[in-house]
N, CA, C and O atoms as a Maestro MAE file, in Angstrom:
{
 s_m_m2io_version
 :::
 2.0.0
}

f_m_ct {
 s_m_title
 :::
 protein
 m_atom[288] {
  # First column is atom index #
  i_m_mmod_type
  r_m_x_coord
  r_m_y_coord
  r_m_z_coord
  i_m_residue_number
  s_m_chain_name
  s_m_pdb_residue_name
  s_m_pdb_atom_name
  i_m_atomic_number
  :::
  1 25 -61.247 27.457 18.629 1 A "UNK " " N  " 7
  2 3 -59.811 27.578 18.750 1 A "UNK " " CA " 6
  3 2 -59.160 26.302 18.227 1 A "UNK " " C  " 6
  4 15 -59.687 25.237 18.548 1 A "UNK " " O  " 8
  5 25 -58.017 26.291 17.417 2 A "UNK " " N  " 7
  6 3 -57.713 25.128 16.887 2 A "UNK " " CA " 6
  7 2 -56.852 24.314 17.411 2 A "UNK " " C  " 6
  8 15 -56.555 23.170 17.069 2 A "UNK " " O  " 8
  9 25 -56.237 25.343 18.760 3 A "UNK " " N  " 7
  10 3 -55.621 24.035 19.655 3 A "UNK " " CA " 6
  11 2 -56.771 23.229 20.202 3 A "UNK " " C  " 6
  12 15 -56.758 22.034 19.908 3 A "UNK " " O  " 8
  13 25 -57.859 23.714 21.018 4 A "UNK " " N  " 7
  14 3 -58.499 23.097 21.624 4 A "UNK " " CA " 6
  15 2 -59.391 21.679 20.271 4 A "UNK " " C  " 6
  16 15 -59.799 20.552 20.552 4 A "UNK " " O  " 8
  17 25 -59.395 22.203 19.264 5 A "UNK " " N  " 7
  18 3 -60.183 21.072 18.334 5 A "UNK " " CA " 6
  19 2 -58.727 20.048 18.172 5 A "UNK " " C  " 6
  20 15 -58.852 18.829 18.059 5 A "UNK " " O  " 8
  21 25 -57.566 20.622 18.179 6 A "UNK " " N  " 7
  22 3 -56.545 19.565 17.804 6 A "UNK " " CA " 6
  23 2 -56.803 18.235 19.215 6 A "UNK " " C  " 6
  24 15 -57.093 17.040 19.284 6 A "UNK " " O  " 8
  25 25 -56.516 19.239 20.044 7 A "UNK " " N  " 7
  26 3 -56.650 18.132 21.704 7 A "UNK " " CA " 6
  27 2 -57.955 17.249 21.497 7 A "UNK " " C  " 6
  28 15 -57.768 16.050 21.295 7 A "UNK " " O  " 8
  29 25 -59.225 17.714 21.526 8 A "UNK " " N  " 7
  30 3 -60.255 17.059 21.124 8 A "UNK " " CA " 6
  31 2 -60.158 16.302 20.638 8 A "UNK " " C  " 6
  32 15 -60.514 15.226 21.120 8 A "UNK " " O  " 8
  33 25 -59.708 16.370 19.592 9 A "UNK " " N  " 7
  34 3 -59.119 15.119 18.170 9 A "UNK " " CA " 6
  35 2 -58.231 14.005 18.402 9 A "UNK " " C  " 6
  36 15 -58.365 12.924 17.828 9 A "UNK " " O  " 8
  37 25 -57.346 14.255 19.221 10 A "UNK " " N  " 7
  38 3 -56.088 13.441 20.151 10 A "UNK " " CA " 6
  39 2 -54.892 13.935 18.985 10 A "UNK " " C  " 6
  40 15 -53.980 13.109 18.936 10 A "UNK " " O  " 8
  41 25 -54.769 14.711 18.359 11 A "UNK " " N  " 7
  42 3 -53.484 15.303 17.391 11 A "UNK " " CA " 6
  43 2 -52.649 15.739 18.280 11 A "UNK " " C  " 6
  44 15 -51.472 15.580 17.957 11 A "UNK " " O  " 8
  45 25 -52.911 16.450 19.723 12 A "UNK " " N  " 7
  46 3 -51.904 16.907 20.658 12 A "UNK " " CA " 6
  47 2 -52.262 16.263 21.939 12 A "UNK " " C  " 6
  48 15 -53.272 15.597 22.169 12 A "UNK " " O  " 8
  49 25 -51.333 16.545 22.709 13 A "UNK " " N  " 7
  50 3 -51.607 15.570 24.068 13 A "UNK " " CA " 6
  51 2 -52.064 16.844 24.889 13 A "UNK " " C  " 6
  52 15 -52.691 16.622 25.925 13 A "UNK " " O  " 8
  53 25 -51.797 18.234 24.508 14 A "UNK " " N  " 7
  54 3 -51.963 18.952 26.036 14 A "UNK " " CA " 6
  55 2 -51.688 20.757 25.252 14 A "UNK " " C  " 6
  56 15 -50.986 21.095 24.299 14 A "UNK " " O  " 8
  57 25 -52.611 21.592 26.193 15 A "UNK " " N  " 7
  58 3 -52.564 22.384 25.559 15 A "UNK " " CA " 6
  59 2 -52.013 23.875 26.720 15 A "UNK " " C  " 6
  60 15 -52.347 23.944 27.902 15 A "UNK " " O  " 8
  61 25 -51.332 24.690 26.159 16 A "UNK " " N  " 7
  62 3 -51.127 25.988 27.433 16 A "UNK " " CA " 6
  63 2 -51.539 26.983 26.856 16 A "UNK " " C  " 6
  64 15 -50.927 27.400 25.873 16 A "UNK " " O  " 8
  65 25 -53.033 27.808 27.464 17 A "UNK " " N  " 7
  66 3 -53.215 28.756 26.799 17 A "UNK " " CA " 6
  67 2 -54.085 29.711 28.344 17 A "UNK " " C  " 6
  68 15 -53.910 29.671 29.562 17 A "UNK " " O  " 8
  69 25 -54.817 30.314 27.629 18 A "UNK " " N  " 7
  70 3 -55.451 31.708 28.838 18 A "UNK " " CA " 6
  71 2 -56.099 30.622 29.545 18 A "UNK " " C  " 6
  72 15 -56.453 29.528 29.106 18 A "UNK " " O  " 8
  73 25 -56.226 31.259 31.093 19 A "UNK " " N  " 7
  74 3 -57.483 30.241 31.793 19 A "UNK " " CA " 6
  75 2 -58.850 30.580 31.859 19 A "UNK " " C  " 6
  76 15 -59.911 29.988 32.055 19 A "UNK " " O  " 8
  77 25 -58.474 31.717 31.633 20 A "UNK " " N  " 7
  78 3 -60.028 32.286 31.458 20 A "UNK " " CA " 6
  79 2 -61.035 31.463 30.013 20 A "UNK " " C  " 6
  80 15 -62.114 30.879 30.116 20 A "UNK " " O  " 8
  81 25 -60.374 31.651 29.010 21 A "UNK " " N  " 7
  82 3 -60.746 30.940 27.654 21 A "UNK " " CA " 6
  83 2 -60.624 29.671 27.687 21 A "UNK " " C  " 6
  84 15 -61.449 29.007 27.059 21 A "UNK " " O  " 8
  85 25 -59.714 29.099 28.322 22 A "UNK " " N  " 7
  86 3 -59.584 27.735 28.552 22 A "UNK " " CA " 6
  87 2 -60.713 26.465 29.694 22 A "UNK " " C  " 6
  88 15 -60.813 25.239 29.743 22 A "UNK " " O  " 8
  89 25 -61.388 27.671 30.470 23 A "UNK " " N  " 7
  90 3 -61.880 27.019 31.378 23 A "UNK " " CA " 6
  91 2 -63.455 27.211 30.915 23 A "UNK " " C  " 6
  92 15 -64.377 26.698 31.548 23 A "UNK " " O  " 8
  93 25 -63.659 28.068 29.650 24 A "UNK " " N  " 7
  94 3 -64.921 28.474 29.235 24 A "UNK " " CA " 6
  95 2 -64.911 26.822 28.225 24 A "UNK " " C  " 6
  96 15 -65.701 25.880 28.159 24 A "UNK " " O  " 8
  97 25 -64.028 27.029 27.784 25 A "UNK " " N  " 7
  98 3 -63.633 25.560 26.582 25 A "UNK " " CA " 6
  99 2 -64.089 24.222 27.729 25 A "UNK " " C  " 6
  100 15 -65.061 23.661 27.222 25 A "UNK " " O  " 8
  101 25 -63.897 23.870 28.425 26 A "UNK " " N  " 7
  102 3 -63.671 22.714 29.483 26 A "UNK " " CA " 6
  103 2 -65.286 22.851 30.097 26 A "UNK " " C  " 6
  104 15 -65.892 21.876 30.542 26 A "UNK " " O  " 8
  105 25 -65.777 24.036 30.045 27 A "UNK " " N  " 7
  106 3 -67.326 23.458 30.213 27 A "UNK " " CA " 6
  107 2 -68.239 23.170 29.228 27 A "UNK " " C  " 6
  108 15 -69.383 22.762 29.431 27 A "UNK " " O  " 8
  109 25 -67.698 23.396 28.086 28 A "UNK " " N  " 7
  110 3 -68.541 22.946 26.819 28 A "UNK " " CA " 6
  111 2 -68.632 21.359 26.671 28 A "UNK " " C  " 6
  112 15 -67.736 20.533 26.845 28 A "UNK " " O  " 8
  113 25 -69.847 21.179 26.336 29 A "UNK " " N  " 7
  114 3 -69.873 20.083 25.871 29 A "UNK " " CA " 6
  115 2 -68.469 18.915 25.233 29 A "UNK " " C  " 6
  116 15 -68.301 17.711 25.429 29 A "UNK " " O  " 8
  117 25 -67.579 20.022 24.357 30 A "UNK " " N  " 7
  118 3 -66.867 19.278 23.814 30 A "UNK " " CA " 6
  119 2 -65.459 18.868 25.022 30 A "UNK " " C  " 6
  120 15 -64.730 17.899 25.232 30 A "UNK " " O  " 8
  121 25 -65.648 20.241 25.584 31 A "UNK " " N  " 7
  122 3 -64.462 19.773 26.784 31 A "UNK " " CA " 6
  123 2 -64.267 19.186 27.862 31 A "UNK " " C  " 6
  124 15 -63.243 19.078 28.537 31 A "UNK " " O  " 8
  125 25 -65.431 18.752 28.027 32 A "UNK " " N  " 7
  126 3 -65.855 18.482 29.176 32 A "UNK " " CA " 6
  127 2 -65.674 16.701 28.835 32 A "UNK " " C  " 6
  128 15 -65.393 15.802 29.627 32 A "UNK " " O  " 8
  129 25 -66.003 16.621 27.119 33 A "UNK " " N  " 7
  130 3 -65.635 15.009 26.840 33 A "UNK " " CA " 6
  131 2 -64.872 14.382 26.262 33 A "UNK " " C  " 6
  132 15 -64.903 13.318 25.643 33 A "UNK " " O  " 8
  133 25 -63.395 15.870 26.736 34 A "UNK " " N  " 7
  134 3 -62.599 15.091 26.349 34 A "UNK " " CA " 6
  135 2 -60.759 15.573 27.157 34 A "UNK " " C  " 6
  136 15 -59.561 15.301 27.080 34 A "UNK " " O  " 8
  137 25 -61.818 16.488 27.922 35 A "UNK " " N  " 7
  138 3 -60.341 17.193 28.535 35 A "UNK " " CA " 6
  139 2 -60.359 17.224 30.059 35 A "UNK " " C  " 6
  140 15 -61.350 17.000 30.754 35 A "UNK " " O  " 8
  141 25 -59.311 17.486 30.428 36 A "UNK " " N  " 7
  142 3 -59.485 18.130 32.158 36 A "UNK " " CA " 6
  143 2 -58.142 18.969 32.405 36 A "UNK " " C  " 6
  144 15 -57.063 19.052 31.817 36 A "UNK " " O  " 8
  145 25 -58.692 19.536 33.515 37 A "UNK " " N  " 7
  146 3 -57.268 20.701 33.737 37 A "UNK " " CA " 6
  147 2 -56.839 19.934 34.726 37 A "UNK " " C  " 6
  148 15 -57.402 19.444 35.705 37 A "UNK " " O  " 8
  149 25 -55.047 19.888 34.055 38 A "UNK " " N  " 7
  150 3 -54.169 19.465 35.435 38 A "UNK " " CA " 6
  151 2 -53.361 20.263 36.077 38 A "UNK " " C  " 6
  152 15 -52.454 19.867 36.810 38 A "UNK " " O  " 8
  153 25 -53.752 21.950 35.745 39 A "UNK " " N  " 7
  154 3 -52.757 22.218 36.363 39 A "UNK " " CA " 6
  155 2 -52.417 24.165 35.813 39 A "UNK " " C  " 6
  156 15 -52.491 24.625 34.674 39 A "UNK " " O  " 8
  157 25 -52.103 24.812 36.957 40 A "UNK " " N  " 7
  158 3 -52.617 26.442 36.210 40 A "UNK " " CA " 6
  159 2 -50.761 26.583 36.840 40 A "UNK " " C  " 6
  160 15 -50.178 26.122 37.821 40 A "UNK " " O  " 8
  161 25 -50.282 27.575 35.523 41 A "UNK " " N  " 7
  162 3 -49.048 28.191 35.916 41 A "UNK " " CA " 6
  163 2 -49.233 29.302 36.582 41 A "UNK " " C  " 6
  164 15 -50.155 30.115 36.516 41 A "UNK " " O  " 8
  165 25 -48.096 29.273 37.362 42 A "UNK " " N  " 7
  166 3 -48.209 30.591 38.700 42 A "UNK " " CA " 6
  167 2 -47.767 31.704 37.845 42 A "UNK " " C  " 6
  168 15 -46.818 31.425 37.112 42 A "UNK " " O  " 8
  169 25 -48.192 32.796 37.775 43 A "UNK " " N  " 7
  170 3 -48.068 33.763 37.533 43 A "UNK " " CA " 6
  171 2 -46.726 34.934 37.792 43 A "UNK " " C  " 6
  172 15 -46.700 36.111 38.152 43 A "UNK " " O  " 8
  173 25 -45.759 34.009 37.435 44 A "UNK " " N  " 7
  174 3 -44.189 34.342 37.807 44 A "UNK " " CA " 6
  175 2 -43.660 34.952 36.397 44 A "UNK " " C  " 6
  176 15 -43.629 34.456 35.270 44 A "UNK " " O  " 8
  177 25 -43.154 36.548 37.024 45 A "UNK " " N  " 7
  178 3 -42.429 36.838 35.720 45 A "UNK " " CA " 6
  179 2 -41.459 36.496 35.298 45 A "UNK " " C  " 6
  180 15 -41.025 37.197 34.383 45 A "UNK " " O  " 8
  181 25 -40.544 35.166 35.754 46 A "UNK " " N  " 7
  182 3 -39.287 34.901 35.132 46 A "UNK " " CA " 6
  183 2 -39.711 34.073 34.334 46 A "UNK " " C  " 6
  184 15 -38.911 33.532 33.570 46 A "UNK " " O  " 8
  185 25 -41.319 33.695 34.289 47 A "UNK " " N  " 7
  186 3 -41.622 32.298 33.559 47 A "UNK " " CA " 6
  187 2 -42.464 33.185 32.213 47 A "UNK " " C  " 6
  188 15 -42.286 32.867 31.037 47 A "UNK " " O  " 8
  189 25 -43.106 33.981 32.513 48 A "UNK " " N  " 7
  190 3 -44.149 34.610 31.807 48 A "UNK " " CA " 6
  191 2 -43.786 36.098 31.206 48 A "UNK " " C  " 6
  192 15 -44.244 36.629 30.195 48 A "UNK " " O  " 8
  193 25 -43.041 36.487 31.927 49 A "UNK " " N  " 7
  194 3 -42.708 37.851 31.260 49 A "UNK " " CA " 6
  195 2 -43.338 39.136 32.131 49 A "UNK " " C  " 6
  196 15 -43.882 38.605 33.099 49 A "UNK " " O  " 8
  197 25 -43.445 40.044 32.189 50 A "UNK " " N  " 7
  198 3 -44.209 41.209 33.179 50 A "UNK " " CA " 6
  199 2 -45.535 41.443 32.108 50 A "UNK " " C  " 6
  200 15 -45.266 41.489 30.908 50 A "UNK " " O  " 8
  201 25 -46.610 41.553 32.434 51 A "UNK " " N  " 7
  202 3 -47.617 41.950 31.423 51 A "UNK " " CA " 6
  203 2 -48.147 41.589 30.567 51 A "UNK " " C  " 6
  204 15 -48.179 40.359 30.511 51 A "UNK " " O  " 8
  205 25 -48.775 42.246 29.557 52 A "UNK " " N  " 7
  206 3 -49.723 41.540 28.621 52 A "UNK " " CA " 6
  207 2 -49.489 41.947 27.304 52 A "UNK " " C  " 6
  208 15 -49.107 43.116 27.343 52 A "UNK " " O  " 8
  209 25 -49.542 41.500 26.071 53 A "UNK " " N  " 7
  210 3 -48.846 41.955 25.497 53 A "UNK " " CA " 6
  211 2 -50.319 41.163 24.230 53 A "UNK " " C  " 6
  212 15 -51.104 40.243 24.463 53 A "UNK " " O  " 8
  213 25 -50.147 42.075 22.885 54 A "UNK " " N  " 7
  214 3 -50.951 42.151 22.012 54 A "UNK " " CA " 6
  215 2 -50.421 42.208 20.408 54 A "UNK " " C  " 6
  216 15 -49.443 42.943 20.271 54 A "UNK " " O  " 8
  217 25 -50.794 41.702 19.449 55 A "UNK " " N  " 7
  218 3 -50.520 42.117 17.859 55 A "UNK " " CA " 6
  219 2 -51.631 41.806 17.387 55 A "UNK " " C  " 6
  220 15 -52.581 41.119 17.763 55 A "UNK " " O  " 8
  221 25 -51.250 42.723 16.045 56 A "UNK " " N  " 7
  222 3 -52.056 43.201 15.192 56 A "UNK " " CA " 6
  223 2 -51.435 43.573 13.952 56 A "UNK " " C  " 6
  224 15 -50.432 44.276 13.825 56 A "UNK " " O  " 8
  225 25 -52.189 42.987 12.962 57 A "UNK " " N  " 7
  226 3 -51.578 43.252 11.264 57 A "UNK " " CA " 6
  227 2 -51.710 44.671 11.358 57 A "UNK " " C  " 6
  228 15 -52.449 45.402 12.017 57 A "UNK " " O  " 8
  229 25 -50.493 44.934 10.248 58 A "UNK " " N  " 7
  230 3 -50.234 46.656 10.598 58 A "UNK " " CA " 6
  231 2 -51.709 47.670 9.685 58 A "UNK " " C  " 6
  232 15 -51.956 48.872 9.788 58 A "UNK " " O  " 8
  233 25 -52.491 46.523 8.784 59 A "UNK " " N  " 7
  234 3 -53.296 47.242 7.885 59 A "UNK " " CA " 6
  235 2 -53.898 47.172 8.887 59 A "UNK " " C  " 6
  236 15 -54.316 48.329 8.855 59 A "UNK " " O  " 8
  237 25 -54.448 46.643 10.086 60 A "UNK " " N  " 7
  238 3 -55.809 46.452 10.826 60 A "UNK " " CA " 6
  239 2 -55.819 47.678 11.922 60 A "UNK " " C  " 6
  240 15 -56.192 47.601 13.093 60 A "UNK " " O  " 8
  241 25 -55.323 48.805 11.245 61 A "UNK " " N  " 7
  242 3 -55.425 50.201 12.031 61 A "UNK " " CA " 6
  243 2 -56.263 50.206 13.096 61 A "UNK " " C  " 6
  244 15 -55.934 50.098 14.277 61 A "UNK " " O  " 8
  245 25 -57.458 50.346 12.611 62 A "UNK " " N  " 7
  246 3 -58.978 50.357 13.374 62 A "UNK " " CA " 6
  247 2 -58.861 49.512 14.139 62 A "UNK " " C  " 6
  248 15 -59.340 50.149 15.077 62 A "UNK " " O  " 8
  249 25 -58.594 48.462 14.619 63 A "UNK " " N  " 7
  250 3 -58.676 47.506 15.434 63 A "UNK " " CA " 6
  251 2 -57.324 47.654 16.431 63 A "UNK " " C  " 6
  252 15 -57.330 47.078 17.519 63 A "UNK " " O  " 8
  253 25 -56.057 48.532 15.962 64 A "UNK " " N  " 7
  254 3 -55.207 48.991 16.767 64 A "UNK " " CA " 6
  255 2 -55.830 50.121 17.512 64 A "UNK " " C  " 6
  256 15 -55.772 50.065 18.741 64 A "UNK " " O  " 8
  257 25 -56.209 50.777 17.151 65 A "UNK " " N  " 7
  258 3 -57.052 52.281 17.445 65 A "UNK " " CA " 6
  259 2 -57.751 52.025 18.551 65 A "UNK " " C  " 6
  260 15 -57.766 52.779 19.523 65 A "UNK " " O  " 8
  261 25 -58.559 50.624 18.447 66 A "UNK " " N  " 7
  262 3 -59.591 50.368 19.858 66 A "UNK " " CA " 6
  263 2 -59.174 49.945 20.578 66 A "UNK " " C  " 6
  264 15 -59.545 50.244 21.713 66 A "UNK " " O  " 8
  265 25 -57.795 48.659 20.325 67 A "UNK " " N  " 7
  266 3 -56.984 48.141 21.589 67 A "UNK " " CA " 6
  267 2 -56.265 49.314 22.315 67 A "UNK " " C  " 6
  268 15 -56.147 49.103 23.522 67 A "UNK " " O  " 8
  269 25 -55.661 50.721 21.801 68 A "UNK " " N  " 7
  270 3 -55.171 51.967 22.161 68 A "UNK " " CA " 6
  271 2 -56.188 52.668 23.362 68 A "UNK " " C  " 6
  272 15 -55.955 53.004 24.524 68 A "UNK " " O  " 8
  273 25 -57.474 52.727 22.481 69 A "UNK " " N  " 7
  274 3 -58.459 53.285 23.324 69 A "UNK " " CA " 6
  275 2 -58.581 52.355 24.513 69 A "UNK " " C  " 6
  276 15 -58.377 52.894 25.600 69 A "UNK " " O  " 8
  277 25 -58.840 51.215 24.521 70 A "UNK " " N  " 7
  278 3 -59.158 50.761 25.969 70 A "UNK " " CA " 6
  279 2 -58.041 50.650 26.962 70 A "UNK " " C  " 6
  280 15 -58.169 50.722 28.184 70 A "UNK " " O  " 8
  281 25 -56.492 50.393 26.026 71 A "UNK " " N  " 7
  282 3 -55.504 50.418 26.989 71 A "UNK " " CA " 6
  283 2 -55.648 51.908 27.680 71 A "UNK " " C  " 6
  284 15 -55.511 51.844 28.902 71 A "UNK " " O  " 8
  285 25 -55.865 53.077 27.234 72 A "UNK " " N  " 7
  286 3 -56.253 54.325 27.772 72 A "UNK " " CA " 6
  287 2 -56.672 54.444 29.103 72 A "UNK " " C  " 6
  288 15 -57.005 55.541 29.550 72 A "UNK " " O  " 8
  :::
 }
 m_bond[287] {
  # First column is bond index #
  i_m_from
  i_m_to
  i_m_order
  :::
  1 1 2 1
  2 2 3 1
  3 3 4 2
  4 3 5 1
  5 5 6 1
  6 6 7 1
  7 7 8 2
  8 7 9 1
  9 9 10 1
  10 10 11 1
  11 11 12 2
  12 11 13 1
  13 13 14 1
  14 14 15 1
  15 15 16 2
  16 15 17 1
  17 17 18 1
  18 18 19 1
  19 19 20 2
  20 19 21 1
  21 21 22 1
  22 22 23 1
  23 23 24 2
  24 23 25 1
  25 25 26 1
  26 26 27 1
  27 27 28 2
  28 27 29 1
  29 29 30 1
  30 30 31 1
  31 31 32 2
  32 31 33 1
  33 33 34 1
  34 34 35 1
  35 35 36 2
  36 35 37 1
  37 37 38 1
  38 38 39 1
  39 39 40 2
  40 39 41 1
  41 41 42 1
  42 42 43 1
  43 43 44 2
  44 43 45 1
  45 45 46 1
  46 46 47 1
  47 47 48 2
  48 47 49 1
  49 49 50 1
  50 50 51 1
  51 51 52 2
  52 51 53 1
  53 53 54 1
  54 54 55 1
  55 55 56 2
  56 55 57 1
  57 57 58 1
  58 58 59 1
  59 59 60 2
  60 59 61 1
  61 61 62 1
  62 62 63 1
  63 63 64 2
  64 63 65 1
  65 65 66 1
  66 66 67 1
  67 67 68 2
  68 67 69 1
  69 69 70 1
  70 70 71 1
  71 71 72 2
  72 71 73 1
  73 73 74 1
  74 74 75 1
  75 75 76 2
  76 75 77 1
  77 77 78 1
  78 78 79 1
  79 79 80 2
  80 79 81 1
  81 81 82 1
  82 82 83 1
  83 83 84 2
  84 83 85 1
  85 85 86 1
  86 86 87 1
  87 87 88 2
  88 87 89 1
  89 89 90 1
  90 90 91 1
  91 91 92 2
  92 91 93 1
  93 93 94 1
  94 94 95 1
  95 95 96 2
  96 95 97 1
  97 97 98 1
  98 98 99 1
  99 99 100 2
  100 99 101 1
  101 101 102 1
  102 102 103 1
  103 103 104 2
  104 103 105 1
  105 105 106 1
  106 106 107 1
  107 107 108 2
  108 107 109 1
  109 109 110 1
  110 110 111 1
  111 111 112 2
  112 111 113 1
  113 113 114 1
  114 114 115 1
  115 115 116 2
  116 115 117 1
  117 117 118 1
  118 118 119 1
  119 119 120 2
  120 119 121 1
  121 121 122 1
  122 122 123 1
  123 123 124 2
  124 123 125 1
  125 125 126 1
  126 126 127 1
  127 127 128 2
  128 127 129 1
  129 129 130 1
  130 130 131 1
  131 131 132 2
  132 131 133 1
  133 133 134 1
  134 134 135 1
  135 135 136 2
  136 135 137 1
  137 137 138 1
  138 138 139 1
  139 139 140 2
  140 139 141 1
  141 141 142 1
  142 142 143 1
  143 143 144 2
  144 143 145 1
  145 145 146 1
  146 146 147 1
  147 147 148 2
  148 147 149 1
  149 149 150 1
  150 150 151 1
  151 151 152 2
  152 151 153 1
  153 153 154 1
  154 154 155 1
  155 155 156 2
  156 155 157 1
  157 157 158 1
  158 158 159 1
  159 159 160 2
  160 159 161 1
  161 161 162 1
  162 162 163 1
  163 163 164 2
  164 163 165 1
  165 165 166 1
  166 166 167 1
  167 167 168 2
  168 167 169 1
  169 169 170 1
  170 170 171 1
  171 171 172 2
  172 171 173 1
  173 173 174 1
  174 174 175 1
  175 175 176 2
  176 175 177 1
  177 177 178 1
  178 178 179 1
  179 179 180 2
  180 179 181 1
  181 181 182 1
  182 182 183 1
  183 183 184 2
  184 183 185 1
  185 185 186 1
  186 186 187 1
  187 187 188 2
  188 187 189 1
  189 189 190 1
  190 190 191 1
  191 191 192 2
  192 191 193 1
  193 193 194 1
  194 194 195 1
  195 195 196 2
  196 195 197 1
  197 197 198 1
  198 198 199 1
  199 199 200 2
  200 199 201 1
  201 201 202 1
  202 202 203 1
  203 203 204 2
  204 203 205 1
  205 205 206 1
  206 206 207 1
  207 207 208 2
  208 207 209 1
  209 209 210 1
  210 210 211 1
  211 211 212 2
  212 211 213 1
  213 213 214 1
  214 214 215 1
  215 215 216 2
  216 215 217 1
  217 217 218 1
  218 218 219 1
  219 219 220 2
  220 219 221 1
  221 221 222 1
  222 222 223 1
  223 223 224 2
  224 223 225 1
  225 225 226 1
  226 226 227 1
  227 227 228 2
  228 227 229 1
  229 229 230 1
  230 230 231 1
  231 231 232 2
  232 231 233 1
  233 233 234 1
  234 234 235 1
  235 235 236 2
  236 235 237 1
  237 237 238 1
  238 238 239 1
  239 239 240 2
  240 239 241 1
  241 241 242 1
  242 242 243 1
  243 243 244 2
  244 243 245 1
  245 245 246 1
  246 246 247 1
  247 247 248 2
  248 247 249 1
  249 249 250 1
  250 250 251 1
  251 251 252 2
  252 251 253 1
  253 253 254 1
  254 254 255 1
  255 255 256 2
  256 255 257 1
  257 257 258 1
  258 258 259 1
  259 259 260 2
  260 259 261 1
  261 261 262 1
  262 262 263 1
  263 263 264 2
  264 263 265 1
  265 265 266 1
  266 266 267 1
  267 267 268 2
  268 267 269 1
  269 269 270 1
  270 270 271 1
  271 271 272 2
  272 271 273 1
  273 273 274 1
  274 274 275 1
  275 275 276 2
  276 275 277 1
  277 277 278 1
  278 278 279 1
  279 279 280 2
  280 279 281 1
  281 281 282 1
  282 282 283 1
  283 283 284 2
  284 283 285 1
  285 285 286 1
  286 286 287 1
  287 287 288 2
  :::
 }
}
């Protein structure tokens, strides 16, 4: 992920992304030597929005087709 290589690098000071992906990043080797979590946003929809939300290039049909199927 190229935020997480930017932070690594010191190009950014801080990064907001999934915690799930983010906390897989922070046990790797690389994150582990160079990051730490300060801090998880609460899960408030005036901050975040209601839900989850997805894109996709409009040629990448097939790959809309399967995000369709599993939202199913």
């Amino acid at each position: 992920d190229e935020a997480n290589q930017d932070l690594a690098a010191g190009r950014i000071d801080a990064v907001q992304a999934d915690s799930i992906a983010l906390v897989e990043y922070l046990k790797s080797d690389q994150g582990k030597a160079c990051c730490d979590l300060k801090g998880m946003v609460a899960p408030d929809d005036e901050v975040l929005g209601p839900g989850i939300g997805a894109g996709v290039r409009k040629e990448d049909t097939a790959l809309k087709e399967k995000i369709n199927a599993g939202i199913k």
